[in-house]
Each structure stands twice: as C-alpha cells, then as structure tokens.
C-alpha positions in Angstrom: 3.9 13.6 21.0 4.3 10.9 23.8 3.4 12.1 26.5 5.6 10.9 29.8 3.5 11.2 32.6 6.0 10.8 35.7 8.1 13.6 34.4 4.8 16.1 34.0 4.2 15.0 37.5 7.6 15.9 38.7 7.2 19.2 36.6 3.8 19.8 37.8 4.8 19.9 41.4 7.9 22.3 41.1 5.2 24.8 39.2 2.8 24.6 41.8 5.9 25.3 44.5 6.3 28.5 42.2 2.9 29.8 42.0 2.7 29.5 45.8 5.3 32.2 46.2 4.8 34.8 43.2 2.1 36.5 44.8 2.2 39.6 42.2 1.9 37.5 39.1 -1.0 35.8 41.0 -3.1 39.0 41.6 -2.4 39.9 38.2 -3.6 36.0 37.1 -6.6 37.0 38.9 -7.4 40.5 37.4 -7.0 38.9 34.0 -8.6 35.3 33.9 -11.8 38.0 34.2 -10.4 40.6 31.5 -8.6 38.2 29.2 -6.8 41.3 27.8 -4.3 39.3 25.8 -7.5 37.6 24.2 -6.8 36.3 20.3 -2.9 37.4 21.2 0.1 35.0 20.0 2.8 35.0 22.1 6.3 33.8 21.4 8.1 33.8 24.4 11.9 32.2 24.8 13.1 32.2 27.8 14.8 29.8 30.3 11.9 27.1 31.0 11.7 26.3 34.4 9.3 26.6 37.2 9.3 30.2 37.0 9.2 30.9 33.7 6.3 27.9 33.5 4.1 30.3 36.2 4.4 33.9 33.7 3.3 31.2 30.7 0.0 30.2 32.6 -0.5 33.8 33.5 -0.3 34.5 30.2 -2.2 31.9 29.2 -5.0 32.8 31.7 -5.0 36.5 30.0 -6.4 34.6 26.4 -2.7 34.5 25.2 -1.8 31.6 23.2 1.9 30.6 23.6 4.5 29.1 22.1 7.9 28.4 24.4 11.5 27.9 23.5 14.7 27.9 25.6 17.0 31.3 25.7 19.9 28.8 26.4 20.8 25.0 25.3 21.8 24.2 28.5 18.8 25.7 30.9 15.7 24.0 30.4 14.5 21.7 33.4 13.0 18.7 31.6 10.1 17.6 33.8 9.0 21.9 33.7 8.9 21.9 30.0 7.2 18.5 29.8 4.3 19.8 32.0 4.5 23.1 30.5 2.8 21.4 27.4 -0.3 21.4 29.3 -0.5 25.6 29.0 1.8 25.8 25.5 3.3 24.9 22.4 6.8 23.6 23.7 10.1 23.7 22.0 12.9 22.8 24.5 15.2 20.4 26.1 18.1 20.6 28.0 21.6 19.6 26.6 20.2 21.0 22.7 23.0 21.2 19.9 23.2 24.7 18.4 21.5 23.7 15.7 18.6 21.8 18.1 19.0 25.4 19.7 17.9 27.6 16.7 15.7 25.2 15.2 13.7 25.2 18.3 13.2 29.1 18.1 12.4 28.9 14.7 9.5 26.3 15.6 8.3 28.4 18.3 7.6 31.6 16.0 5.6 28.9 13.6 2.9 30.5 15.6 3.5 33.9 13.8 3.7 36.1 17.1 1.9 39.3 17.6 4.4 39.7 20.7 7.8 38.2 21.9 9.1 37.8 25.1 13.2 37.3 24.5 15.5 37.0 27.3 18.8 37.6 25.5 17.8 38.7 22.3 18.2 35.7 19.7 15.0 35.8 18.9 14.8 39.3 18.1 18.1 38.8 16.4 16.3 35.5 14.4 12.7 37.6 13.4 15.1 40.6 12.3 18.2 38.3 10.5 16.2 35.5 9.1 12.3 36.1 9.5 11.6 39.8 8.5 8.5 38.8 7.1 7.1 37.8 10.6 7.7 41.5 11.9 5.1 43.2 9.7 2.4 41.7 12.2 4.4 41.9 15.4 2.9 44.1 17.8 5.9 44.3 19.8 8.7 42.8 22.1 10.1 42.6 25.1 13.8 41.6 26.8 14.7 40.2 30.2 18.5 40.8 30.2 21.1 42.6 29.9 22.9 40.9 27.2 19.5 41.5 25.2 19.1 44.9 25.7 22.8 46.2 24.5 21.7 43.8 21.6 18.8 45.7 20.7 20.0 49.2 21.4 22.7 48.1 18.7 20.1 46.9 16.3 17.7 50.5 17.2 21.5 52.5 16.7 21.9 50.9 13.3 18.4 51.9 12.5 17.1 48.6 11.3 14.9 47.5 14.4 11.2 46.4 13.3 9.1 46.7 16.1 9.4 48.3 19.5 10.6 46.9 22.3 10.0 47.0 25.6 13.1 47.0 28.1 12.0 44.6 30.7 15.8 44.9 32.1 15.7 48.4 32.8 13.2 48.9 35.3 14.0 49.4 38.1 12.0 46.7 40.0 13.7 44.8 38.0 17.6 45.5 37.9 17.6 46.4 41.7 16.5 42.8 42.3 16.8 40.6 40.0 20.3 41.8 39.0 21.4 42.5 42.1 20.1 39.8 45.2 18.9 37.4 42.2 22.4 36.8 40.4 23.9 37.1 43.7 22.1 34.3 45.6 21.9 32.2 42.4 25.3 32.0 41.3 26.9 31.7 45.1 24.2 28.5 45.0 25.0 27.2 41.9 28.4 27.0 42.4 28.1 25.9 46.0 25.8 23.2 44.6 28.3 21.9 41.5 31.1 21.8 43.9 30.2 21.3 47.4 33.1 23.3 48.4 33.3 25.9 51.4 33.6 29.6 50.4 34.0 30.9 53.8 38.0 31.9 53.5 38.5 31.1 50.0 39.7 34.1 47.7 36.6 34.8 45.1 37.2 37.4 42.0 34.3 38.9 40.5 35.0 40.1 37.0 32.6 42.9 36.5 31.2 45.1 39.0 27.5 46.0 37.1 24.1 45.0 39.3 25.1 41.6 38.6 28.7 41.4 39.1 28.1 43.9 42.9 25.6 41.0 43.6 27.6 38.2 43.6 30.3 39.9 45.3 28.0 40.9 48.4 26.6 37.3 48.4 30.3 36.1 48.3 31.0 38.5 51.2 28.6 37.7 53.1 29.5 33.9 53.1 33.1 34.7 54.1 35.0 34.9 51.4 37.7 37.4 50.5 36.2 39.2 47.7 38.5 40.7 44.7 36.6 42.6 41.7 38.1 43.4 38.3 36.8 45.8 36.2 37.5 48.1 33.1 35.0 51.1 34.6 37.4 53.4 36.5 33.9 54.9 38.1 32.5 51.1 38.9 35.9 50.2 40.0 36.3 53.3 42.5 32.2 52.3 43.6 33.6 48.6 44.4 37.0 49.8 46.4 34.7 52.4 48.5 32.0 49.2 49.2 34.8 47.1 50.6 36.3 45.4 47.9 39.8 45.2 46.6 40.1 46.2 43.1 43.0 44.8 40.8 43.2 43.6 37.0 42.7 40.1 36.3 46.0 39.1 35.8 47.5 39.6 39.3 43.7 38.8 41.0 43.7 35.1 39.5 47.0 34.5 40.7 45.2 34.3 44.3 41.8 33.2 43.3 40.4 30.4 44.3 37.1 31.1 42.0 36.8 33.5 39.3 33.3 34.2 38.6 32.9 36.3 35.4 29.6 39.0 34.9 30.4 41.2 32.4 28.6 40.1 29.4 31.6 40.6 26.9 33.7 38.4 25.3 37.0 36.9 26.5 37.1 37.9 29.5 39.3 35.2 30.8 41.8 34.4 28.4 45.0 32.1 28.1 47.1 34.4 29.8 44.6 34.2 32.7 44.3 30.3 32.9 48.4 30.2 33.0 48.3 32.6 35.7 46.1 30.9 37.4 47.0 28.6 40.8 46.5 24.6 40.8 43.0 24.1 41.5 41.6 27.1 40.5 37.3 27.1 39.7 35.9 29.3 36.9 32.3 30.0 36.8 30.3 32.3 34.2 27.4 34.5 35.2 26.7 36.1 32.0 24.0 35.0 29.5 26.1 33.9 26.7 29.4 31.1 26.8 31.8 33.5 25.3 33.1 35.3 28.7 35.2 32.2 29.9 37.3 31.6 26.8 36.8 27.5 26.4 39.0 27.0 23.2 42.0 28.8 24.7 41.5 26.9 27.8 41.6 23.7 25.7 44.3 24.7 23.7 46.9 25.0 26.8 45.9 21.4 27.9 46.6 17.9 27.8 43.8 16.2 29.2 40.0 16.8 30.1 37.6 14.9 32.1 33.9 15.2 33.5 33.3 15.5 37.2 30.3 15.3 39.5 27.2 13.7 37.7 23.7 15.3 38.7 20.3 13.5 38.1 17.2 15.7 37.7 16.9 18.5 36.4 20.4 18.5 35.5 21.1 14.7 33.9 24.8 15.6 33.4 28.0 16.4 34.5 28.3 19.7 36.4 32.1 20.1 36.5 35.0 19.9 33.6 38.6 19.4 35.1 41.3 20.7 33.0 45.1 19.2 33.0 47.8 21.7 32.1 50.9 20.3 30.0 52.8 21.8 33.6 50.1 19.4 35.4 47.8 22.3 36.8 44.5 21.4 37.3 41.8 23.9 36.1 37.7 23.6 36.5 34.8 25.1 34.8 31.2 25.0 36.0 28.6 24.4 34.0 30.2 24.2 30.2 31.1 28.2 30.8 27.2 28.7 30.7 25.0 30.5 33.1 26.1 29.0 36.5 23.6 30.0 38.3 21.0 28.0 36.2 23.2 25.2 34.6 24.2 24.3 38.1 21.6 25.5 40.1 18.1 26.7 40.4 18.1 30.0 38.5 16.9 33.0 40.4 14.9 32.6 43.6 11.0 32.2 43.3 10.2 36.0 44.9 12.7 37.6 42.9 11.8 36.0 39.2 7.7 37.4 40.4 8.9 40.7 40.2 10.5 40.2 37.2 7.9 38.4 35.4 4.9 40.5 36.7 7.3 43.7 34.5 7.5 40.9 31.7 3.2 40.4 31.9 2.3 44.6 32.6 4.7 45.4 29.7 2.7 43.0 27.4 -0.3 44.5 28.5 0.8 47.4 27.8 1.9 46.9 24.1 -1.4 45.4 23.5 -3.1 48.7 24.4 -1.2 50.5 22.7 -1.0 49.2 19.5 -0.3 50.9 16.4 0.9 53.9 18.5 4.2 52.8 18.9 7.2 53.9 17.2 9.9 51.2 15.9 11.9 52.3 19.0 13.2 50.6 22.3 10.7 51.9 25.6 11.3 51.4 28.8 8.6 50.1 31.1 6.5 53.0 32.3 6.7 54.2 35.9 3.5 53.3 36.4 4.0 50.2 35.7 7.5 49.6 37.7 5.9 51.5 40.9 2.5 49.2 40.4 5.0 46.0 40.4 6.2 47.4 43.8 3.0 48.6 45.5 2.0 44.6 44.7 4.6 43.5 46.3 4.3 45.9 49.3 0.9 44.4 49.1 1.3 40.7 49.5 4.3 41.8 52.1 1.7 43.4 54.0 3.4 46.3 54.3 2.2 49.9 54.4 4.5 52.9 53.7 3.3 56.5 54.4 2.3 59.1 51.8 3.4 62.6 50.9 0.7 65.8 52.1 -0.5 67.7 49.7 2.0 70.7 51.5 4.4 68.5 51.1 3.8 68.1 47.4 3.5 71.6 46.8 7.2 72.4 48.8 9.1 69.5 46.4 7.3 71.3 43.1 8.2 74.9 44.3 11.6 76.6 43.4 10.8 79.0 46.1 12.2 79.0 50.1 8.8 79.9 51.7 7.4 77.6 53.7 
C-alpha cells in the first residue's frame, strides 16, 4: 500500500496532541510496555478512528496486542489518523465509505481471527454472530463502547444465541457519567456550532431524549443560552428534565418553535414527516445517536422539491457539512452531517480527557478478559468496580488531587445494622 507521507504527518501530529492529554491510558502504556499482558493477543477493534481512538490502539499495541482497525461508522474516520495509524495496525477505514465499503472493511479487519473485539455499536458483534460464527469458537471475548451496542447485545444475550461474553464498557460508571454526559454534550454543541457557525445563545434548541446523552446536550445547550425544550417517551426521565429546568412537551408542538432539534435517543424515526411539516422555515436537525435511522432522511426527501449541499470543509472532513432541504410550500429544512453522529461528522468527537477515561475502561476490561479466560460464561459483564474505581483514582492521580478516606470506626458504623455508636 502507498504510503502518503504528508497525510501520516498531519495524522501523526493530532495523535501526539492526544497522548499529551490522556494521562490514565499513559500510566497504564507504561505498566504494560514492561508486562506486555496482551502478549500473542489479536485484537479486532472497530471503532471511530481518530486521534483518540489511534492513542488506546498504540496502548494496546504496547501491551503485545496485535491489532487490526476498522471504522464503527462510514462517515467518522479522520483520514490523515487512520493513515498514521498504519504505523501501530492493520487498517481498514476511510471516511465517506459505501455500506458495502462499510462492511467489507469489518470483514477485512477480523481476517486477523481475533481472540478479543473492541465494538463501539455492535456490528461487529452483530457480523462474528450473523455471518462469522466460526470465528467465535476462539474469541476470548468482547467489549462495547455505546449505548446503541449494548441494547444490541442484551437482545442477542435475551435471545440466547450470544457466543462469547462481553464486557459492557458503556455501563460503567466512569464511563456513562462522562462520556455520556459532558462528552456528547460538549461535542455535539461543537459540532453543530462548527457546521453552521450560527449563534445558539437565544435560539430555541429541542433535545429529543433525555438519557446521559440527551441531559448532556441539553446542559451544554443551556449553558450557551439557549432555550432548551426536551421530548421524551419516559414519563420518569421526562418529570427528571422539568424538575432540572427544562420544559417538556412532545415533538410535535416543540418543533413548531425550534430552531434546532437535536435527536439522542437511539431509536428509530424519531423525527418523522409530520415533524419536518411542522417544522418552521429554517429549521436545523442534527443526530446524536450512533446509527442514521433517528432523523428519518427518506421521509424528509419525500416532502421535497429540491436539495442542495452547503458549507464545504477540508481536513478531516473533505465534504459538505450541511444538506438544505426545499419544501414543495418553499420551507427550507437543514440536516447536519448526512443524519450521522454530529458530534463526529461535524466536529471533533469527544474531548481528549473524556475519551481517556473511556478508553482506559476499554484497555482494563481487555485485561481483564485475558486473565480470565476460559472462566467466563457466554454472558454480558459489566466492568468490575475495581476496575471503574481504578479508572478514577488515575485520574484523581494525574489531577493531583487527594480525597480523604473512611476510619476503620467509620467502616464498622456503615456495615452495622445497629444504633450504637
């Protein structure tokens, strides 16, 4: 393969930006470049391939891993990151891939025949268990980065057919509490403030969905001075987001006001036809969510008469980061990003401190399959507390920060059902 040696530069220097800031993943480098616990261990891991992601591969790769890459999403991959990725891996991605170039990709990347994947939305779970059974035999075991991923697998563990166990990256909490939370929230305000260039301060923003993600963006949006509406089919979520500040209405009356409507629900058609007509002149749709199926494109297409490209974007992005819309009345719609994850189509993806915490789970949970092998059940785990405190007490660590610890009295008064003291 040719080899193009300004783009590795380009990629080169956004990774080393990265490694400079994820201080956990770097202490854990350091433990492991001397234990190479992940030595003679073949790692499949498809996720979105930028800077970030390019820091957990060379971690990995520092543990005695050898990796194979692909993109989670046809629309994420940063070019000049995968291209100096190839230094550390066996790469498979490139932004703007068909579907097909999409699964293929996948498909090359478990060539390796993994003993461990690292998924971040579940098709490659989905692939090994649909298409590939015969690679899951040897599979030590998995893990998954999102949400979308994880109410994929507890499907596939429901219907009794999962192969291998799996570790929930997504539902730890040093994970969800951040990276769900601030990480969507500054990411997606950014990548739609980045596509658009527009002011949100006094604009009318609707957040459909009002999980970690969805609360995220709508503090974020908040805080930037917007006038925050959330939609939600939770009646508890929806009561959480009226008592935090927010008003709460369906989606049919909220998009009649909203200037954005910013979707993080990880279902399907959330906003539909009826929502689009509703919708006022110049209204800007944007999808948080891992998948393109929340922002309904072919029912938006359907109701209109013309469509055009806006706002071309060089590196990393080397395309068009906003579709307008022309309603037969002669309403003009926009879409972010192709209805894809806003927050890495147009933008940056999560910030570097968050995606360490995230990616040091991602590292400790292979770790931890590796040790344990062959005592696993075919089951989904969740990453063990000592592992999610560990991630925090590292962090604490390279924050410099000391908290106090509990007396042994103290200890013995939370354990005891009695009132002595």
């Amino acid at each position: 393969m040719n080899v193009n040696e300004d783009l590795m530069e380009k990629g080169l220097q956004k990774i080393e930006w990265a490694e400079n800031w994820m201080k956990i993943l770097a202490e854990i480098r350091k433990r492991w470049e001397k234990e190479k616990p992940l030595k003679g261990i073949k790692i499949t891991a498809t996720l979105h391939v930028e800077a970030k992601t390019a820091t957990l591969i060379k971690t990995l790769v520092a543990g005695g891993a050898k990796v194979s890459v692909a993109a989670c999403n046809p629309e994420t991959t940063q070019d000049d990151v995968a291209e100096a990725l190839r230094k550390y891996a066996r790469v498979y991605a490139k932004r703007g891939m068909s579907e097909e170039e999409y699964w293929e990709s996948i498909r090359r990347a478990l060539d390796i025949e993994p003993d461990i994947i690292i998924d971040d939305g579940g098709d490659t779970h989905y692939l090994v268990h649909a298409e590939l059974p015969e690679l899951a035999k040897d599979i030590i075991g998995g893990t998954e980065e999102t949400t979308t991923g994880v109410k994929r697998l507890f499907a596939m563990q429901k219907e009794g057919i999962l192969k291998y166990p799996v570790v929930l990256v997504n539902e730890a909490r040093m994970k969800y509490l951040f990276d769900n939370r601030y990480g969507t929230g500054e990411s997606t305000i950014f990548g739609i403030m980045n596509a658009t260039n527009l002011c949100l301060s006094g604009k009318t923003i609707v957040v459909c969905g009002y999980g970690w993600c969805g609360r995220g963006i709508a503090f974020k949006a908040k805080g930037m001075g917007a006038n925050v509406i959330v939609c939600e089919v939770d009646p508890i979520r929806a009561c959480e987001a009226i008592m935090d500040g927010f008003h709460v209405m369906r989606l049919i009356d909220a998009v009649k006001h909203a200037d954005f409507v910013i979707t993080a629900t990880g279902n399907i058609k959330v906003v539909r036809k009826e929502h689009f007509l509703a919708a006022k002149d110049g209204c800007i749709f944007a999808n948080a969510g891992h998948f393109n199926v929340e922002v309904w494109i072919s029912d938006l297409e359907s109701i209109s008469i013309k469509k055009r490209k806006l706002r071309y974007f060089g590196l990393p992005y080397n395309d068009y980061l906003i579709e307008e819309f022309t309603l037969k009345n002669g309403k003009k719609l926009y879409l972010l990003g192709k209805g894809r994850l806003v927050n890495l189509v147009c933008g940056q993806g999560h910030p570097v401190e968050v995606m360490d915490l995230s990616f040091s789970l991602q590292a400790l949970s292979v770790e931890w399959l590796i040790k344990n092998k062959g005592k696993l059940k075919k089951q989904l785990y969740r990453v063990p507390r000592e592992i999610d405190e560990l991630v925090a007490k590292l962090k604490l660590k390279t924050l410099k920060v000391e908290i106090d610890e509990l007396t042994e009295e103290q200890k013995r008064y939370l354990e005891s059902w009695k009132l002595e003291i």
